[in-house]
N, C-alpha and C positions, 0 to 999 in steps of 0.2 A: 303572546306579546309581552304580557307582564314578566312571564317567568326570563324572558331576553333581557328586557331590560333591568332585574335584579340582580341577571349575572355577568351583564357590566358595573354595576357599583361592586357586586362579591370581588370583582377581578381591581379595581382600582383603589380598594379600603386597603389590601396590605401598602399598597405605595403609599397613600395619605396620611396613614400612621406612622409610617417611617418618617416623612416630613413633620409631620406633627410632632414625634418624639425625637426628632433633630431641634428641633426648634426650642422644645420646652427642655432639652440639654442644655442648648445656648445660653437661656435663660436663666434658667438656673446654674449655672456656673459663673455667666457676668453678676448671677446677684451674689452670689457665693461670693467671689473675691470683690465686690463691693461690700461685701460683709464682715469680708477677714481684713480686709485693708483700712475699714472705716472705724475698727477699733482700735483703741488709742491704750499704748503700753506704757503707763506710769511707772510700773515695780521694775526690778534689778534682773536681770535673769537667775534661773535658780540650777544655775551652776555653777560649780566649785572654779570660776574665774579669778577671784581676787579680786577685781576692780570695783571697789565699794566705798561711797562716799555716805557716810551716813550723817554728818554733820550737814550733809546740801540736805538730805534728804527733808532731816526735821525744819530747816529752813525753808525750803519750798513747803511742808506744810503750814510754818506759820505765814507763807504770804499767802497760802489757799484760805485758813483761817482771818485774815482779814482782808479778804475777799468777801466772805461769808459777812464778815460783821459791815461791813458797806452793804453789800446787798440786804440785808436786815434795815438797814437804816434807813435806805433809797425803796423798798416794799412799804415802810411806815408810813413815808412821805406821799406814797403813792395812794395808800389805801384810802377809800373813800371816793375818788375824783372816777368819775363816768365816764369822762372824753376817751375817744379810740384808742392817742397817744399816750395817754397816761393806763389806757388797762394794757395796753400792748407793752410796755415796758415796767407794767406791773408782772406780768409772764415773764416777761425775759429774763426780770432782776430772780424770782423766784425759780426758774431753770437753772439761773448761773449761782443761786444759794446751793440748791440740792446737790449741781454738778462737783462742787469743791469741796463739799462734805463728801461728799459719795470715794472722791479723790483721796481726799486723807485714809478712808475708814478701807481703801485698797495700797492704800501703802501700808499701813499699819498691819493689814491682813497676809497681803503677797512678800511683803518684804522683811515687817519688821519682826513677826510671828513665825514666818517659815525660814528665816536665815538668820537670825540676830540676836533670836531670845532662843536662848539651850537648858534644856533639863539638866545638861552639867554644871552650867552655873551656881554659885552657891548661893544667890540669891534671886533663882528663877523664880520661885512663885511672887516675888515682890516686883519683881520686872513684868511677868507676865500680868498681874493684876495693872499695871502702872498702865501697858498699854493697851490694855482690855479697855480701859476708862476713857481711853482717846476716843476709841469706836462708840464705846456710849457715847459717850458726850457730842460727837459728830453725830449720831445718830439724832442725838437729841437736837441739836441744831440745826438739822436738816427737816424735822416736823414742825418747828416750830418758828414763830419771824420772831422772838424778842432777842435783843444785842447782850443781856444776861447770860442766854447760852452760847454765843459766840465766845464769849470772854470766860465763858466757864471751858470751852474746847480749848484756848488760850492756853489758858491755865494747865489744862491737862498735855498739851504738846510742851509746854515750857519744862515740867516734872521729865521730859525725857532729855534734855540736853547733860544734865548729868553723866548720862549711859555713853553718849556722843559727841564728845568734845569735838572742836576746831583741831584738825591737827593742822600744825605749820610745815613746809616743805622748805 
């Protein structure tokens, strides 16, 4: 009797596994392009298009940068206070610091390092140290809440307007 009823689950395990591994297909694929679609593309594409605005570019990092130095400011005011509302948007201000440092120190990386700063240049190594120190300096202001490092990351996006003037149309 045993051996019968063993070799009705033998006979219905390949079907279960096929639904099983339909299913955990599904799954992971709705997670997959929840995954591909839920990341967020700051940089330029890195192909030979032309279309490049590099004046927006540093712009948008100085308004990610005083983002950051708000968020520093609004985590200070925060720190200390116990109440729900106040750690809960202690978190959020320290999410929304790291998130905008994190943003600069990928443009700098995807964009300004892989398309904008050339070994041809005659003055690459001074370019490329210039925006090495964005990425420190974001980095450093992403470890830490004092508004000293914001305005030291300031400081080091400002040093790149030079590179990237306004052009007028």
């Amino acid at each position: 009797m045993e051996d019968n009823h063993m070799a009705k689950q033998t006979k219905g395990e390949p079907m279960m596994k096929k639904y099983i591994n339909v299913i955990l297909l599904i799954i992971f694929t709705v997670a997959g392009y929840g995954l591909v679609l839920s990341q967020p593309a700051y940089a330029h594409c890195q192909i030979p298009c032309g279309i490049y605005d590099d004046y927006a570019r540093v712009q948008s990092m100085l308004e990610d940068v005083a983002t950051i130095e708000k968020s520093v400011r609004l985590i200070n005011e925060l720190a200390g206070k116990l109440d729900a509302q106040s750690q809960n948007q202690l978190v959020r201000w320290v999410m929304n610091k790291e998130r905008y440092a994190q943003r600069i120190i990928s443009t700098i990386s995807d964009y300004f390092l892989t398309q904008r700063v050339k070994p041809s240049q005659k003055d690459y190594t001074e370019r490329l140290r210039k925006h090495h120190t964005v990425i420190i300096a974001a980095m450093k202001a992403k470890q830490n809440a004092d508004v000293k490092d914001a305005k030291a990351l300031k400081a080091r996006i400002d040093a790149l307007l030079s590179y990237y003037p306004e052009h007028k149309h």
